[in-house]
N, C-alpha and C positions, 0 to 999 in steps of 0.2 A: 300584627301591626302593619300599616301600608300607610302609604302615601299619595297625594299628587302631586307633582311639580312640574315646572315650567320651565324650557330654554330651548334654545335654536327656533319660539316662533310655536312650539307644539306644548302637548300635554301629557307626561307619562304617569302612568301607575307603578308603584316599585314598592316592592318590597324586601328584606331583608334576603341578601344572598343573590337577588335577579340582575341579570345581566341583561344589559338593553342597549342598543344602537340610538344613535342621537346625533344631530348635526356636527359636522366636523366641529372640536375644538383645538387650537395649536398649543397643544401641552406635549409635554412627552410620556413616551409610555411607562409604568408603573408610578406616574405622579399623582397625589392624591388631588381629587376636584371637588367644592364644595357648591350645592346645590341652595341657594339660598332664597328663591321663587316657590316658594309651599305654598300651596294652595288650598289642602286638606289633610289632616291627620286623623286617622281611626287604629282605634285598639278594637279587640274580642271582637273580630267581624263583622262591623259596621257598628256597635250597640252605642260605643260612646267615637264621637268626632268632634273636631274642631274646623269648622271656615274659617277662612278667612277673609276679607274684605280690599283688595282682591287676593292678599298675602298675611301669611301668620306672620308675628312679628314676633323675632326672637326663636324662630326654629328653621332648621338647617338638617340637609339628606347628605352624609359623605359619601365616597365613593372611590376607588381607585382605577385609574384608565387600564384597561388591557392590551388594546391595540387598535390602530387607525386602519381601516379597511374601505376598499369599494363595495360598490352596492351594482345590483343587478344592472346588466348594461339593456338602455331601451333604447331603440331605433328614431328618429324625429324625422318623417318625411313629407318633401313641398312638393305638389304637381300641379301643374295649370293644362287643362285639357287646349286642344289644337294651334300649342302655342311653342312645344319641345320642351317645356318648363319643368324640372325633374331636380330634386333635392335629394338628396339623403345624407343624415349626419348622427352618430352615437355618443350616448353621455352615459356616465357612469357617476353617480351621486358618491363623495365621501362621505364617513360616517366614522364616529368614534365610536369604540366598545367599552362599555363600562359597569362595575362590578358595585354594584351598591354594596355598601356597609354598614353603618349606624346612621338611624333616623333620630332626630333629637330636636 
């Protein structure tokens, strides 16, 4: 059984036991998070699903946080040719880690 669901803006596929990175949320760690943006549910490998319109109503993906982590650091640079114009600045995206548990 899997699912789609929605939050922080994207779309994940999850299924039972997958652990997945997701837009920071300010929870703490081993608190439980309820995903309530479904957007798809399938059993027996696609055969039987449900859409929904743009969300199922009345189903919900749990989850327990594991821990708040960064994300790869990437470089952002400005240059403007024969002008000395020269940038450079680094971000590192947060990201929650999270432990899907029962879809329902």
């Amino acid at each position: 059984m899997f699912a789609i669901i929605q939050t922080g803006g994207k779309q994940y596929k999850v299924k039972k036991g997958d652990v997945i990175e997701i837009e920071k949320i300010d929870k703490k760690k081993g608190s439980k998070i309820k995903f309530d943006k479904v957007l798809l549910i399938s059993s027996d490998e696609g055969r039987n699903f449900k859409i929904g319109k743009p969300c199922i109503k009345g189903t919900k993906v749990e989850g327990e946080i594991l821990d708040q982590v960064k994300g790869k650091k990437i470089t952002v640079i400005k240059y403007k040719p024969k002008t000395r114009y020269k940038r450079k600045k680094g971000h590192r995206q947060l990201y929650t880690e999270v432990k899907i548990g029962k879809i329902s």
